[in-house]
Each structure stands twice: as C-alpha cells, then as structure tokens.
N, C-alpha and C positions, 0 to 999 in steps of 0.2 A: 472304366476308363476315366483318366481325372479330367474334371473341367474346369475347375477352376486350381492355379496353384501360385501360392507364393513362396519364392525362395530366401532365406534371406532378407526379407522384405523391410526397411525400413523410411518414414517419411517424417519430414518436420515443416511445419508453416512458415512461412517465411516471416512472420512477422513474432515470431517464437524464440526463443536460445533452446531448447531442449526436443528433441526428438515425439511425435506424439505416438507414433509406430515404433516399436524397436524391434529388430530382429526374426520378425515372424516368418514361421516355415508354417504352411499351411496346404494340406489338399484336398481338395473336394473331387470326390469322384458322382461323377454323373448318374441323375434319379436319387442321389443321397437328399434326405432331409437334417438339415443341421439348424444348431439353437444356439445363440452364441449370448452370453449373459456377461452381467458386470456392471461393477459402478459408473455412475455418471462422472465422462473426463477421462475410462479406461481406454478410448479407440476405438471404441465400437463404431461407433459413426465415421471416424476417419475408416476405417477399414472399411467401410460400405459404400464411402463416397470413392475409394479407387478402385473398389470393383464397376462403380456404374458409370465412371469420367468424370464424375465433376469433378475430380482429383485426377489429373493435372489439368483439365481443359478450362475450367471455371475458378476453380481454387489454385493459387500454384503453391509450390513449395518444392521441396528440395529432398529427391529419392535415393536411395540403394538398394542394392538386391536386383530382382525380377518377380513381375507378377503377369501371368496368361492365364488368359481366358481360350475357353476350345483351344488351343496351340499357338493363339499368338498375344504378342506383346502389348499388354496397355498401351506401352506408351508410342506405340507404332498404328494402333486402330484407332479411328476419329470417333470421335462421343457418338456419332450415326451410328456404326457399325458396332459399337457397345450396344447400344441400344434395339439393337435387332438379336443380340445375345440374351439380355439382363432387363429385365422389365423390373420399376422397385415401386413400390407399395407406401407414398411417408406415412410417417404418423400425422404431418397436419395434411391433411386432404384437402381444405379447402386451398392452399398453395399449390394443388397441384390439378385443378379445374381451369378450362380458357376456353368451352361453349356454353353456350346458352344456353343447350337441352340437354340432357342427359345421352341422347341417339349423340350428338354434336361432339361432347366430349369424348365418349368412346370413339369415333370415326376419328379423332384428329391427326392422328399419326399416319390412315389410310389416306385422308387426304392430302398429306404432304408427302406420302408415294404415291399422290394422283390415280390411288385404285379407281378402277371403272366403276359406276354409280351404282349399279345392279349386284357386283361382285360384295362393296361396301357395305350394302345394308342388309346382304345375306350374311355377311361375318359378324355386323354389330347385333345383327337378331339373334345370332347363335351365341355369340360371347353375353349376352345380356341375359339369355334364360339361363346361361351354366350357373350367372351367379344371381338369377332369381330379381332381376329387373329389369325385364322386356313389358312388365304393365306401367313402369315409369319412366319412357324414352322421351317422352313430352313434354317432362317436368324441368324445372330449373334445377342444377347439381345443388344450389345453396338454400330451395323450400327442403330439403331432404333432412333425414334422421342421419346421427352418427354414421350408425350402421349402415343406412344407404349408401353414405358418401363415400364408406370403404370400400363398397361393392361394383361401384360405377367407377372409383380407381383404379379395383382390382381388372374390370372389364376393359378399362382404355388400355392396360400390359396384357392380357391376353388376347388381345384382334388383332396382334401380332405376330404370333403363334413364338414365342421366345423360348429358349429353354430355359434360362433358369429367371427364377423371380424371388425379388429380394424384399423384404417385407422388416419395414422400420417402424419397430413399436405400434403393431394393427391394433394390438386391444385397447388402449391409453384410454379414447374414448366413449368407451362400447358397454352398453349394461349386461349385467352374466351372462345371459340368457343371447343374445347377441353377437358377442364373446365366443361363445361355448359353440353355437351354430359357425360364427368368422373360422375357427380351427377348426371345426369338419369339414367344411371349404376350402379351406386350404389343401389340407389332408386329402379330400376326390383330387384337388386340380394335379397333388404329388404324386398321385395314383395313376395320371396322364403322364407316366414319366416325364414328370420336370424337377427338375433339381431345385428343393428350396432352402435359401437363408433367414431364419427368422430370427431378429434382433429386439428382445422385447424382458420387460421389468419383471413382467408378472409369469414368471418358473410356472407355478402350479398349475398356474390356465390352459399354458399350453401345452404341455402333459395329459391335459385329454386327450389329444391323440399322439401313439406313438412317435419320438423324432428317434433318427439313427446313433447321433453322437450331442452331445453337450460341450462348449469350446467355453470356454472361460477367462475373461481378457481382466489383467489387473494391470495398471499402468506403462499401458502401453504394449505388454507382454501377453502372451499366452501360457497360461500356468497350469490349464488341466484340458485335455482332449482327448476324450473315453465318451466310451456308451452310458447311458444315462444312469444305471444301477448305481456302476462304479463311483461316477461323481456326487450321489446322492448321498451314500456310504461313505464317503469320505467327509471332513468336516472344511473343505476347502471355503464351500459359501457362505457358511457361517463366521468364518475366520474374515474374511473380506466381505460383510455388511450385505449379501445377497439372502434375501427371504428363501427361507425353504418353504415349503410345504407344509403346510396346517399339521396335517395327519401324523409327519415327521417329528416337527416340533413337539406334539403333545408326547408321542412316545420316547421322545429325549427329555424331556421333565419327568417321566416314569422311571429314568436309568435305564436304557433299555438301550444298547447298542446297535446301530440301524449297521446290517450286512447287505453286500451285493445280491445273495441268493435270496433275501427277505424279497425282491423287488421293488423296491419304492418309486420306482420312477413311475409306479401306476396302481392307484387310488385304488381299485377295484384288486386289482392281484395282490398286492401289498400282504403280507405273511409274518407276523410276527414269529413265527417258526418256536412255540413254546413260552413265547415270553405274553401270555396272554394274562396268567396271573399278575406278572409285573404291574403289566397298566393298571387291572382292576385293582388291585391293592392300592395303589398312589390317585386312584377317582374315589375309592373311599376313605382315604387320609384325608381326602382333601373337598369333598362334597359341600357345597353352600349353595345357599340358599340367595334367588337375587336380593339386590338389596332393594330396601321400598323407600322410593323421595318425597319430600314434603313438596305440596304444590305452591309454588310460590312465582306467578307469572309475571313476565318482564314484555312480554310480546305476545298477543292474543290475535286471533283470525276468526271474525265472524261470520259465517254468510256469505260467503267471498267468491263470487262468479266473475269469468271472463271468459268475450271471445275476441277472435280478430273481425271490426267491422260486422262486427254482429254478424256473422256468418258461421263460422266454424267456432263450435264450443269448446275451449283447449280445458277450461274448469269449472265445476260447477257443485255450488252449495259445501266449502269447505270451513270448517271449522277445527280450529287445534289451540293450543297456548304451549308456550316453551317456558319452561322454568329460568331461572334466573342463576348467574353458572351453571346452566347445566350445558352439556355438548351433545346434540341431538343429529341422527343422520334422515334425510331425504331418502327416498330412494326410489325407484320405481322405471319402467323399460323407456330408450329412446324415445322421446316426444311425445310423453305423458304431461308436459307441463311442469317439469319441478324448475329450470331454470327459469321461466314466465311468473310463478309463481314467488322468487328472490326479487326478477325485476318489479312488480308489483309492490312490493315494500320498502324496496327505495326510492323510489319512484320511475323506474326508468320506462313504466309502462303505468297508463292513468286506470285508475283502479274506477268500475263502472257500480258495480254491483258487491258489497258486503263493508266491512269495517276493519282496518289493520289500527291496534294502540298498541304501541311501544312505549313502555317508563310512562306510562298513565297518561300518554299526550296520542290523540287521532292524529294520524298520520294523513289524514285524507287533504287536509289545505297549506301541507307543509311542500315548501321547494322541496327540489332536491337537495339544494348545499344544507338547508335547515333537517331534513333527515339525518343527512350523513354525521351531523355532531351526537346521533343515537344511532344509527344502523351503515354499517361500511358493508361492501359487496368488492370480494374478487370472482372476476369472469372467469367463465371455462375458457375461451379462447384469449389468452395473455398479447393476444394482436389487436385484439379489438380494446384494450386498452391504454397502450401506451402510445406516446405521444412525443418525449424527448428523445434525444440522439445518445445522450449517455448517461449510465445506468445510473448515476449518483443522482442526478438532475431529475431524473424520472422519479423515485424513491420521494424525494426532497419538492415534488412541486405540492404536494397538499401542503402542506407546513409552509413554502413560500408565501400561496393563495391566502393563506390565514394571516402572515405579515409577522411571523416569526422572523430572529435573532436569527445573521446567519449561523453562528457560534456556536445556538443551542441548537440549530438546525443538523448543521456539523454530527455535533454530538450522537443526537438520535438518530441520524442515519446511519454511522459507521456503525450506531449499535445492533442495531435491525439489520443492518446485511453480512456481522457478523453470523444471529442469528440462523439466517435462514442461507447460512453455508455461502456467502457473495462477498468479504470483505477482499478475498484476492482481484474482484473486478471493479474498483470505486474508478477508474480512472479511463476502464475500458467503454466503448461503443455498446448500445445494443445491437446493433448489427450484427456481434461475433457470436452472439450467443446461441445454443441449443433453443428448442422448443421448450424443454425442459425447463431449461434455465431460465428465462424468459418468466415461465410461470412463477419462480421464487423471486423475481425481481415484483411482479403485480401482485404478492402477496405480500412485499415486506412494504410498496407504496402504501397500501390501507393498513397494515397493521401498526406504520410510524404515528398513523393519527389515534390511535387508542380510540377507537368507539366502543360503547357499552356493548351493541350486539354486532356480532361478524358473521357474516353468511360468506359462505368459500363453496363456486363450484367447481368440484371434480378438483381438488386441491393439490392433491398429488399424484394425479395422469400425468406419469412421465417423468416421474420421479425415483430414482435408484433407491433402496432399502433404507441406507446411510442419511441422504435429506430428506425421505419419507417421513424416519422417524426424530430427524432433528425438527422438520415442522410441526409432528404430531404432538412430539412432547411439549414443544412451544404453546403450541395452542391449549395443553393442559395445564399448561404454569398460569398465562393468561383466562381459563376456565378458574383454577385458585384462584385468581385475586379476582374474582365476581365479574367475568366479563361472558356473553353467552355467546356460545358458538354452535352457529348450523349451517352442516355440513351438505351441502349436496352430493352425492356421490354416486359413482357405478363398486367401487372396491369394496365389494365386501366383507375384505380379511379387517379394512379398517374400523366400517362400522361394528365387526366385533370385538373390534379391541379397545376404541375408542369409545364408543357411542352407549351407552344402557339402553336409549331409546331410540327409537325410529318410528317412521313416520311415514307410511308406504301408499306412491298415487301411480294411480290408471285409470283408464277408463273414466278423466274427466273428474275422478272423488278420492277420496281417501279413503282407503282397503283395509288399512289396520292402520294402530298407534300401541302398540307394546313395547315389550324390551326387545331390543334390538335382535337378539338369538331367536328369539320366536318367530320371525318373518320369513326365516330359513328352516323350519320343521315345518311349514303349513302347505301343503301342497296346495292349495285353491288359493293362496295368497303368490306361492309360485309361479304359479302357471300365467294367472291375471297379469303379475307385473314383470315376466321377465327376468325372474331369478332362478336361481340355484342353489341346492342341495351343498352344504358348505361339507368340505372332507372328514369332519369331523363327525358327520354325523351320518356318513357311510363306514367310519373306523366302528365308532360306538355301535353301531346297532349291527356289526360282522361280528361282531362281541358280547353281543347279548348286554350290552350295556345302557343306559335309560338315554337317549339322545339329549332330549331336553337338558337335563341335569351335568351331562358329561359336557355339553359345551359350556354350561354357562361358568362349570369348575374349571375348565379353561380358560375362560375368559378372566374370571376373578383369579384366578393364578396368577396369568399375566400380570393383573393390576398389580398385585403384592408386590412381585416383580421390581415393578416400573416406580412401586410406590402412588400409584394411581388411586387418588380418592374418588 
C-alpha cells in the first residue's frame, strides 16, 4: 500500500529563478526502507522538507504536481497532522532539543497533546529503552555524546508512535562504531513496520543493513530508482561525484566489472563470481610497502592532563608530536576527548597540567589571538562559530580584525570560497544555507588566514563526495606548501585516504600512534575506541589476501591517483 507519493511533483523557492524540485514521480509504499543519495544542492533536503511541512508551512515557494502522504494532500494537512504521520530525525540535533532533561525533550510533543501524566512517562520509559537511554532521562540533551543526541531525537519521533520517520544525514556526526550500532536501530525500529527515508552521504555505512530501494537525486531530478544490486552495478554514482563503496572501488581498479548478481550492495555477500584471480593479480602488480617519515616536529604534547573542575578526567598523561606538513587523523569513540583536546591548544580551554610547543614557542602564556597567527581550529559545530549575517563578511572578519586592505581582503576571499565550492554565495545570507554548507563557509573563515597548523573537526560531516574531496585535496595542496594539518575525525574512509597517520584516544589516553591502516586491523584498538573493520579488509581476508598489506596498496593507489605525496 503506497504512503507516500509524488506525482509530477515539482517546487521552487521563491526567492530563486529556477525550479529546485523538477518533475518528480515517486512512490513509497508502506514498511519500505528507502536511501535516497546525491550531491549537495541535488533536492534531497527540499524533498524532505515537503514531506515533513516545512515546505509550504514555514518555507514558501511555488508548487506543481501533487504530493500525499496516507491519501491525502500536503497541501491540504496542517504541519500538526504531518507530524503525527512523519517523525524526521536532522542531522543537527542540537536544533532540534527545547527541554531541559532528556525525559523533558522526549515528552514534548505528549505534552502539547496534553497526555495524562502517568500515560506520559510510561511511553517516554518505553520509547527511551527501545533506543537505549532510559539511564539518561536526567541528564541535560547538550552534556550528551553525538550519539546520545541522535538517540534522544530519535525517541522525541517515536512517543509518537508515527509511521514513517525520515532521518537527515544521522551518521554526519557519529564515530563507526556508533554509526554502525545508529543503523541496526534504525533497521529494529523498520522491523516495527515503519516506513523509513534515510537521506545520508555516507552509501557504505548504511548498507550495513539491508535498505529496499536506493533513489538517486541529480539536480533536482531523480535519475535511478532500483534495488540496491542494480544501482551499485551500474556506474550512475560514480558518474555524478557519489562515493561508492571501499570494497567496490578496489575491485574497479582490479578491472573487474562489478554485476547485479555479484551482490555489492553487501560487504559480507559480495561475490566476485570468478574474478578472484583478477584482484589478486593487480594486489600483487601493485604491493608496497608503507612509506617511512622523517620526524621533524612543528607541534609537540607533553604530559598533557585535563579535567572539567577537577572532577571528571576527560585526559590524562598524553604525549604525541606531529610532523611538520604532515596530515595526521584523531580518531577515537564519542566523547573520548579529541575535540577538548583541539580546544586545549588554541586555547579555547586553559591547559592545567602538561606542555603544548608549536614552532618552538609554549603555547602555555599565549592569548588566544597570539596562538591563532600558529594554530587555527574549525569547529565541528559550524553554529557555534559564526557570527555575521553574510557569508562574505563571515569569511572576511579575521583578515578585517587584523586591519587588512579591503582590496586584498576582496581578493582572498573570493579565492577561498572559490575553493571550498561558495563563490556562487558571496552575496547571499547565512541563513539560506545547509548544515553542510555552513561548515565550508567556517572552514574557508580559518583557512583565509594561512596558519602554519590547522586543526579541522569532523571536516567533512555533511559533505557530498564532490566538496569532500574538493576540501580534501585543498588541504593537501596546503599540506605541500608546509602547512600541517590535523584532522579530527569520525570518517574513516578519509583517514585512509588522507592521513598516513593516526592517533587513536579513549579511555582518557592514547591507544595507538601508527599509520593510519593499522588502527583498523587491531581488534583491541577496535573495540577500545569504537571503530570498525574498514570493507577492505573483509574483501582481503574472503580472499585469502594479507589484509595489512592489501589496504595499505589501496591506499597508495589512490595517492598515485590523486598524485598525493
């Protein structure tokens, strides 16, 4: 039975010339799980905001076609009555918290149906344990982990008992391991016949568990809507800037023609159907060895303890150095302390116990403004930074603060939002922007001022394939001319494509410092921090191939590639 359908469907913003919707015919039939992928700008989000009202009730703009929900008409049901259909999931969570406690936010909705008090706190008990946080109903939603904050979202849409729930980019900010648990969760709740939409960057991840169909939105259209095999086997995402699949990828550098009946839409089944010599032949054409760096420190951490008020230990007894150009990844589970650990060395948190030296200068009695001409820091949350009304101005206030030329000012900003894929918005609002977008606007602000080290966290949460790897390559041209970058991160595909090293905390310490592939074959380094087994080295060892060695010749593949030194 279909529950959601669009006919015809087309919509445009009013403050646009051109359609962002065109023509779309769509049906969802009820209990389906659907995946809907695409570049940043393709519609994904507009198609999301008129299934849930905010489109027309809160955004307006200018429709054609028909779109129902259960049998009747958007534009005839009030955003209430949406909302008792369509429960949505954002990617920023903290936008979407307004209690105190954790009980508080789940019940909001019951108490604006004025449930009875007793009725109330038996539904937020039971929606709390389904998603595994009825021990923190007490807590504030903003002391929480990533992962917390999605799961106390996901509870405020289901004490409502909705059928379907629409889920915008859940893993952006979520370590593997987190991730990997968020879509087995989803996956039980599908299982409760509800119909899910999930709109999200990262393909591979959520391919841990089955979805029905894959929808594929390219400007404004829908260009492929099949079962996952099909669309895998076909080379549709690749043509239009969407990340395939690790496992994919490797055996298309093998020459190895990926088929429907191969399976690819899942890591574990996946069957090269004969082509098993293929790959091994092109893993030993092409076998290396990692490379080895000379130690040449630009940034050193001695000793380095911190708690909050001396209570709660978030780190303790850390010691590392970072080479000088080099691009190093963080990494480690939800509120291990890596982002505490960034604010720590620019100052934005006073450092109690150890010694941070950057370019041979203790950072211990330096402001902040006097750091920042050695260390720039963009935040994982691109709200918590910014501060002007439009985008240019934002970009453009370090370089004001410093009492630069407007002229040269000029200059280097339109080059930077070139860059980082924004020169079509010098003139717009940040208001208009994605979540997304938003974060390449706070990464082109610190990167206009050239600091010597650049720490970025969670860089590209929320980033489509296409300014994925326009930032990433940015940041290696940048790593060329001797500037060093470290990355905090949850994406793993990055730190193995980017990163040689890594640098992996939990539990308060530092777990490992190797290259960056290794962190991903250790099971006890796993487990500690919340990662995962990267596809590559479930492909390799179905294959009897040496895991260690088969990633890292992927990885150095790639670089050749890329030309990555």
């Amino acid at each position: 039975m279909e529950i959601i359908k669009f006919e015809n469907f087309s919509f445009k913003y009013r403050t646009q010339k051109n359609a962002t919707l065109k023509n779309i015919n769509l049906t969802i039939n009820k209990g389906e799980k659907i995946l809907i992928v695409g570049p940043s700008g393709c519609g994904k989000s507009t198609l999301a905001n008129c299934l849930n009202g905010i489109i027309p009730y809160s955004i307006k703009g200018d429709y054609q076609g028909e779109l129902s929900l259960n049998g009747h008409l958007f534009t005839k049901s009030s955003i209430h009555q949406l909302s008792k259909n369509i429960g949505t999931v954002l990617q920023d969570t903290d936008g979407q918290f307004v209690g105190l406690s954790v009980a508080e936010d789940i019940a909001f909705s019951l108490e604006n149906d004025m449930i009875d008090i007793k009725e109330m706190k038996e539904r937020v008990l039971k929606v709390s344990k389904m998603v595994n946080m009825d021990h923190l109903l007490k807590s504030s939603p903003q002391s929480l982990s990533g992962g917390q904050k999605q799961r106390v979202s996901l509870a405020g849409v289901l004490v409502d008992d909705v059928e379907i729930l629409l889920f915008d980019e859940p893993l952006a900010n979520l370590d593997p391991l987190t991730g990997k648990k968020a879509i087995e969760l989803i996956d039980d709740i599908h299982h409760e016949d509800k119909t899910i939409v999930i709109i999200e960057h990262r393909l591979e991840d959520v391919l841990h568990r089955n979805v029905d169909r894959i929808i594929v939105m390219i400007d404004g259209s829908i260009v492929i809507d099949d079962k996952p095999d099909v669309v895998l086997s076909s080379n549709i995402l690749i043509e239009n800037g969407i990340r395939e699949p690790l496992y994919l990828q490797a055996c298309k550098y093998a020459g190895i023609e990926i088929k429907p009946d191969m399976k690819p839409s899942s890591r574990l089944n996946f069957n090269l159907n004969g082509k098993e010599e293929q790959l091994k032949k092109w893993f030993m054409n092409n076998k290396l060895n990692p490379q080895q760096q000379v130690k040449k420190p630009v940034l050193e951490v001695s000793n380095l303890s911190f708690s909050y008020n001396y209570e709660r230990q978030i780190l303790c007894d850390l010691n590392f150095y970072v080479n000088k150009n080099e691009m190093i990844a963080i990494i480690g589970k939800n509120g291990a302390g890596k982002s505490t650990l960034a604010k720590l060395i620019v100052g934005f948190e006073k450092l109690k116990k150890g010694q941070i030296i950057a370019n041979g200068l203790d950072l211990s009695n330096l402001s902040i403004k006097e750091r920042a001409d050695n260390v720039g820091i963009v935040l994982q949350n691109p709200n918590h930074m910014i501060s002007q009304n439009l985008i240019f101005d934002e970009i453009a206030l370090g370089l004001r603060n410093r009492g630069l030329n407007e002229t040269i000012i000029k200059d280097k900003v339109l080059n930077i939002m070139k860059v980082c894929g924004l020169e079509r918005y010098e003139k717009w609002p940040i208001s208009a922007l994605s979540y997304g977008q938003k974060k390449r606007v706070t990464i082109a602000s610190i990167l206009v001022l050239d600091p010597s080290i650049l720490i970025l966290d969670e860089p590209t949460a929320g980033q489509d394939f296409k300014h994925y790897s326009e930032i990433m390559n940015f940041l290696t041209k940048l790593k060329k001319r001797g500037i060093t970058i470290i990355i905090i991160t949850h994406d793993m595909h990055l730190m193995l494509e980017y990163c040689q090293r890594a640098i992996v905390i939990a539990d308060q310490k530092i777990l490992m410092d190797d290259y960056a592939y290794k962190t991903l074959i250790n099971d006890s380094i796993i487990e500690k921090a919340n990662l995962k087994k990267t596809s590559l080295f479930t492909l390799a060892s179905k294959y009897n191939l040496d895991p260690d060695q088969f990633i890292n010749t992927f990885i150095e593949y790639e670089r050749s590639l890329r030309n990555d030194a």
